[in-house]
C-alpha positions as CSV (number, residue, x, y, z in Angstrom):
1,X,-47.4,-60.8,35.7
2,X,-44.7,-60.9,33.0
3,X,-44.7,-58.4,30.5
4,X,-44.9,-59.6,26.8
5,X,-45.3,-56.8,25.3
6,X,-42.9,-53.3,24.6
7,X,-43.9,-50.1,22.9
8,X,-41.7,-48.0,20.7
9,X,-42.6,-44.6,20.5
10,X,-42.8,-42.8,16.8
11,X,-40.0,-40.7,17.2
12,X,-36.6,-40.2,15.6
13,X,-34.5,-43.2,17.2
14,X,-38.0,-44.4,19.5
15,X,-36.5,-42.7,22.0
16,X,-38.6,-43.4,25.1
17,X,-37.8,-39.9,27.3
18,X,-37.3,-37.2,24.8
19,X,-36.9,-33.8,26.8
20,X,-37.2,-30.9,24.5
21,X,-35.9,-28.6,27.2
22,X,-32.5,-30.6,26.9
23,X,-32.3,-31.5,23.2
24,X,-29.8,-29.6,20.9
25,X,-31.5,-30.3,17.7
26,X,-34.7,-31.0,17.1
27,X,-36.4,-32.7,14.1
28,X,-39.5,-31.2,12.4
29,X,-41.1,-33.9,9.5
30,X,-42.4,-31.5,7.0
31,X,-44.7,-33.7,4.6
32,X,-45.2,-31.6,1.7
33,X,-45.0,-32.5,-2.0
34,X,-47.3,-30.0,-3.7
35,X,-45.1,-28.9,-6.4
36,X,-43.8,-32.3,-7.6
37,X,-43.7,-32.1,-11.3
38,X,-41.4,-35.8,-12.6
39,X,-43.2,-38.0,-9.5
40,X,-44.9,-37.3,-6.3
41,X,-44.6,-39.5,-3.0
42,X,-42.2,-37.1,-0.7
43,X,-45.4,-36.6,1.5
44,X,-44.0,-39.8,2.5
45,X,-40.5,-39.5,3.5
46,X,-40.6,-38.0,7.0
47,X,-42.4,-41.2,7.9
48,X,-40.2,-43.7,6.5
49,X,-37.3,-41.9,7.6
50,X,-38.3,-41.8,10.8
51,X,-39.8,-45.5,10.8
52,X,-36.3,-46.6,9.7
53,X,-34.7,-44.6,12.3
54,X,-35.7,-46.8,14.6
55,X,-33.8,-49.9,13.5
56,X,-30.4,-48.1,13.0
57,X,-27.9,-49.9,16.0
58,X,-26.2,-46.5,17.1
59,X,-29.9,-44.9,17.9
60,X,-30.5,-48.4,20.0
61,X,-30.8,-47.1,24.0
62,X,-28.3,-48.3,26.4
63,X,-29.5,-50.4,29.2
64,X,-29.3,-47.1,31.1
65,X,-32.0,-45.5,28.9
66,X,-30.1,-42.8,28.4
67,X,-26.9,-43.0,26.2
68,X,-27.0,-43.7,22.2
69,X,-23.8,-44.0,20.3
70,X,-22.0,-40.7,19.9
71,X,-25.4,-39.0,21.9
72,X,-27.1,-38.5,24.6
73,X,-30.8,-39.6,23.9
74,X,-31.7,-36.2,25.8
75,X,-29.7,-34.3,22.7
76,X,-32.4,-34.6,19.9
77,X,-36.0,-34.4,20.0
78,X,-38.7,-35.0,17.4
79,X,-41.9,-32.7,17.1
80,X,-45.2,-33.6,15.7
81,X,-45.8,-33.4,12.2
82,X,-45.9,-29.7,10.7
83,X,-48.8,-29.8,8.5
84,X,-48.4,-26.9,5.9
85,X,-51.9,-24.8,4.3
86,X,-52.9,-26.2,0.6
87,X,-54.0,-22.5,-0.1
88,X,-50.9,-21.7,-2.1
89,X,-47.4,-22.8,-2.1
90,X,-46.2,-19.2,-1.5
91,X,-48.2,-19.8,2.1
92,X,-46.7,-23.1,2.6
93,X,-43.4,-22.0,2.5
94,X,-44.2,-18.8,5.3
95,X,-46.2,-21.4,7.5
96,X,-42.6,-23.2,6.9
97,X,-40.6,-20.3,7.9
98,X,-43.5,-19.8,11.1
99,X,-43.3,-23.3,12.4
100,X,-39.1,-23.3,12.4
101,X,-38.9,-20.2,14.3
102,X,-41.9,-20.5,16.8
103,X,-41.2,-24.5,17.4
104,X,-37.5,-24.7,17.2
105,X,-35.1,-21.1,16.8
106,X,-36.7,-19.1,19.0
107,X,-36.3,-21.9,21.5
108,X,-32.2,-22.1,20.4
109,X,-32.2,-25.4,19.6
110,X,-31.0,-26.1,15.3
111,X,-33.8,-27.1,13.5
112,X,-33.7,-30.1,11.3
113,X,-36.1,-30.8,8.7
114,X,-37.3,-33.7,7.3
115,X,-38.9,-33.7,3.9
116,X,-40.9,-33.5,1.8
117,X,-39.9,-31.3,-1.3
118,X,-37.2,-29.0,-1.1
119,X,-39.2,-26.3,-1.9
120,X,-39.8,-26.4,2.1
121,X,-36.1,-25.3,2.3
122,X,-36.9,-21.6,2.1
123,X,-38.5,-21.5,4.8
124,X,-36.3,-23.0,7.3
125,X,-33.5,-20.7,5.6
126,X,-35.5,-17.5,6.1
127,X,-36.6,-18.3,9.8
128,X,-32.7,-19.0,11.0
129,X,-31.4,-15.8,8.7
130,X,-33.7,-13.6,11.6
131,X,-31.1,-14.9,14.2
132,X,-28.0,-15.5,12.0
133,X,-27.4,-12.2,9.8
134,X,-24.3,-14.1,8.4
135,X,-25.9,-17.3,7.2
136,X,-25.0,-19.1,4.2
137,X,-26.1,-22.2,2.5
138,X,-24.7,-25.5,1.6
139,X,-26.4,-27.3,-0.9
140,X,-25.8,-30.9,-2.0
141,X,-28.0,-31.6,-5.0
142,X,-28.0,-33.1,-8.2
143,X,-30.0,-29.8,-9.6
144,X,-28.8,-26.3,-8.9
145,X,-32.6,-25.3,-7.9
146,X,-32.0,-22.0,-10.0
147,X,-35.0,-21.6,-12.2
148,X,-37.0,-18.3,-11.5
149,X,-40.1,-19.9,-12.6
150,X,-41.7,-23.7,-12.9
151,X,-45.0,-25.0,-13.8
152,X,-45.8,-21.1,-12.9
153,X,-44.6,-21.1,-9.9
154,X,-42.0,-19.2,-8.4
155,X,-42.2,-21.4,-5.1
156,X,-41.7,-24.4,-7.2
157,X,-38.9,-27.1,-5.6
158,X,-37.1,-26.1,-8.8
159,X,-36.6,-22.7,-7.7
160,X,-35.8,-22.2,-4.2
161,X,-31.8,-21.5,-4.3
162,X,-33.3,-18.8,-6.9
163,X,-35.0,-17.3,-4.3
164,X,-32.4,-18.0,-1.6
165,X,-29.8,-16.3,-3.3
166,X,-32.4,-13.1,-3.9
167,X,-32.4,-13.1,-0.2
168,X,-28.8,-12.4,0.0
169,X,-28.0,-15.5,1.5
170,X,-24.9,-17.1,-0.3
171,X,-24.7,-20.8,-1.3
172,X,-22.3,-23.6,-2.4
173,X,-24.0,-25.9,-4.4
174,X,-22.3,-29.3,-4.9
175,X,-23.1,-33.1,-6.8
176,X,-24.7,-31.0,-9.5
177,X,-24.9,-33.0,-12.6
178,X,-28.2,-31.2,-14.3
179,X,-28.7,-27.7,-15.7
180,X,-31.1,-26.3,-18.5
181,X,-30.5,-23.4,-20.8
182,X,-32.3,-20.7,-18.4
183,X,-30.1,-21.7,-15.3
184,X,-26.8,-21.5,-17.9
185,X,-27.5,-17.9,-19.3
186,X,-28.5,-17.1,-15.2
187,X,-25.5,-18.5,-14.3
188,X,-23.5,-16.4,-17.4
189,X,-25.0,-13.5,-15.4
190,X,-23.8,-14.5,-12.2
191,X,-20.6,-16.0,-12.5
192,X,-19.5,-15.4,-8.8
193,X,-22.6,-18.2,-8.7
194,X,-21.1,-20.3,-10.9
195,X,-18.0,-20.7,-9.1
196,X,-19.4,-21.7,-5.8
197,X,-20.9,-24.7,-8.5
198,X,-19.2,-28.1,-8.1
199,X,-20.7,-31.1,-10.3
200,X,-20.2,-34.4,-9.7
201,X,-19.0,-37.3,-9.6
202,X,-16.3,-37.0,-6.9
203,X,-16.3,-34.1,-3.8
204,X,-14.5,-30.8,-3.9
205,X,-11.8,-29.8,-0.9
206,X,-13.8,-29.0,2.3
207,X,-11.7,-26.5,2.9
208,X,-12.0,-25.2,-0.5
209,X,-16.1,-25.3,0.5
210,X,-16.1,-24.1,3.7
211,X,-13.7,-21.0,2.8
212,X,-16.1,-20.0,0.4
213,X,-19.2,-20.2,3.6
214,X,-19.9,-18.3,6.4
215,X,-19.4,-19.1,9.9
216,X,-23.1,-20.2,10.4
217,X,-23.9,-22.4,7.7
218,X,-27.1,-24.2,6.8
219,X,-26.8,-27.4,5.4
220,X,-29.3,-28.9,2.7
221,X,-29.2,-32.4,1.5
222,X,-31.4,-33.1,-1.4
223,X,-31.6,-36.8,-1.3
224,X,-30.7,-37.2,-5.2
225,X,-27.5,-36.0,-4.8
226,X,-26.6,-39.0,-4.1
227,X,-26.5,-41.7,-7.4
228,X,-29.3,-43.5,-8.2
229,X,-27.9,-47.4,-7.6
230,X,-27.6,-45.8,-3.8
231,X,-30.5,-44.4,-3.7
232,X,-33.1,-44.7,-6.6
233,X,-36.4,-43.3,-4.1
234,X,-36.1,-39.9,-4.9
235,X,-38.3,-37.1,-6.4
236,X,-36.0,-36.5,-9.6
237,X,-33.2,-39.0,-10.0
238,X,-30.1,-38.3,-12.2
239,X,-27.4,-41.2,-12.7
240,X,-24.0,-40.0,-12.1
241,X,-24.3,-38.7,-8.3
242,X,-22.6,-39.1,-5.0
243,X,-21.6,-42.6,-3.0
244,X,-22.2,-43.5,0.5
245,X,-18.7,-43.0,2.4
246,X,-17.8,-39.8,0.2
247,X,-20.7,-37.8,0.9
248,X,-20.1,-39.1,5.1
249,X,-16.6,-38.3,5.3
250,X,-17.4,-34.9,3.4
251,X,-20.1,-33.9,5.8
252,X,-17.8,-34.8,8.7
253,X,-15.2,-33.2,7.6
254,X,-17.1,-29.6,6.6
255,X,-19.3,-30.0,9.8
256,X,-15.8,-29.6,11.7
257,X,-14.9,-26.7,9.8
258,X,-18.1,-24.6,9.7
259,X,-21.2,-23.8,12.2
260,X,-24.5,-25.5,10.8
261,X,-27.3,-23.9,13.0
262,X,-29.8,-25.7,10.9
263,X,-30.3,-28.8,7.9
264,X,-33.0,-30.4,6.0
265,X,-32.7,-34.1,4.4
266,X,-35.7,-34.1,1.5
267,X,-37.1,-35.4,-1.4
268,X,-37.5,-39.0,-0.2
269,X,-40.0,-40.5,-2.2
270,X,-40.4,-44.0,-1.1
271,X,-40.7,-47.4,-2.8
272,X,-43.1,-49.4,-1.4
273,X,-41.8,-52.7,0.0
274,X,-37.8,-51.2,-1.0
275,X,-36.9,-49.8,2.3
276,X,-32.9,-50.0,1.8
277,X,-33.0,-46.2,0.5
278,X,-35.4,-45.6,3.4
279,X,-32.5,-46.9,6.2
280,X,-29.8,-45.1,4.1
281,X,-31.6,-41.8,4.8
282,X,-32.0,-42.6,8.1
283,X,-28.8,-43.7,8.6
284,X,-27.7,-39.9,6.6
285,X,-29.8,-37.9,9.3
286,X,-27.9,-39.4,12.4
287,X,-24.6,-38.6,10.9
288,X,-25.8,-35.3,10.5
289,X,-27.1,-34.9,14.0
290,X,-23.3,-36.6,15.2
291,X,-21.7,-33.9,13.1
292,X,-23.6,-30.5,14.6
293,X,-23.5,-32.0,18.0
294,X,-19.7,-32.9,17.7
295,X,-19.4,-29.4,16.2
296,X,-20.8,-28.0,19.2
């Protein structure tokens, strides 16, 4: 009997054989939103990043079943969903931290995280600093993330370079077009801070960047860095923000130049029946994945 029927599986790129034993990076969807203060809906975005993953031509299969363009289909694997406890967002973030090392660095493979809030970031930064003592941040954002406290919490999405820098942990902070009067008077106190702070529009030298980094770099990509006409589903949008083949050629270019041993892509929030922001993040992830493989 003639089939009539195929089935895709829910993965990153419906990839039919993933083998975690093979993969190089593997992709954890972290849907978690609790501390969304201007709109909520980033519970969301793993899915629809991954659901629009699997339309994007270069994650097609070959007729072989094993080649995709610029990967093996054996180089990434997606994990179930990482469910994180509603008990506080201070527990969240450790079950965060718990679930990157135990499912992914302890297995050394790079972790990358799909999101959710970015509050979720500190977690995935603290798991990789127990292997990589030297690890530094890059942060493309339209908000610095530097606020100590918000909506009384210190776990906030608002706060977590605050408490990545308190780990020690330097950062580079670029697309930033938004600060209040508490991260200006922080940043008046820390201006070695302020100069790793580039505001958009337009891209700073990646060599500039990646002389200010570490060797092992981990690379966060709030999803509003880019502008709002690009991409309008996002948690907090901002107008005056990054463009499509800037922010690839950037991340190509400083993925050569540095050693990311770990990303997140968060803060989708998607728009019902508006799924072009949804393929464009989709689209964002697999460069990603092309530029820590090529890098490797």
């Amino acid at each position: 009997m003639k089939k009539l029927y195929e089935q895709w599986p829910f993965n990153f790129g419906a990839i039919h054989k993933q083998n975690f034993k093979k993969a190089k990076v593997v992709i954890a969807p972290v849907p978690y939103d609790a501390t969304s203060s201007f709109k909520s809906g980033m519970r969301e975005g793993p899915y629809a990043i991954i659901g629009n993953s699997r339309y994007v031509d270069e994650l097609l299969e070959d007729a072989s079943g094993e080649k995709l363009t610029g990967l093996k289909t054996t180089d990434i694997f997606t994990l179930d969903e990482v469910v994180l406890s509603r008990n506080s967002t201070k527990e969240a973030i450790d079950g965060a931290e718990q679930a990157i090392f135990e499912e992914i660095v302890k297995h050394k493979k790079a972790p990358l995280m799909l999101g959710g809030e970015h509050s979720i970031t500190l977690g995935a930064v603290k798991a990789l600093r127990k292997k990589y003592k030297d690890l530094s941040v890059l942060q493309l954002d339209a908000h610095t993330d530097l606020m100590d406290e918000y909506e009384s919490s210190r776990y906030s999405h608002a706060c977590v370079m605050r408490r990545i820098l308190e780990q020690k942990i330097p950062a580079v902070q670029i697309g930033i077009r938004n600060m209040n009067t508490e991260i200006k008077e922080y940043l008046k106190e820390n201006p070695k801070q302020e100069k790793n702070i580039y505001f958009a529009p337009g891209l700073p030298d990646a060599d500039e960047v990646a002389r200010k980094l570490t060797k092992n770099v981990y690379l966060t990509f709030d999803l509003d860095a880019l502008d709002p006409s690009i991409m309008p589903s996002v948690g907090t949008p901002e107008p005056g923000g990054l463009f499509w083949q800037e922010t690839v050629d950037f991340i190509g270019k400083i993925l050569k130049k540095v050693n990311v041993v770990g990303a997140d892509v968060v803060e989708l929030c998607p728009i019902p029946g508006f799924h072009t922001p949804d393929f464009l993040a989709a689209k964002l992830v697999y460069q990603i994945i092309l530029g820590i493989l090529n890098r490797k």
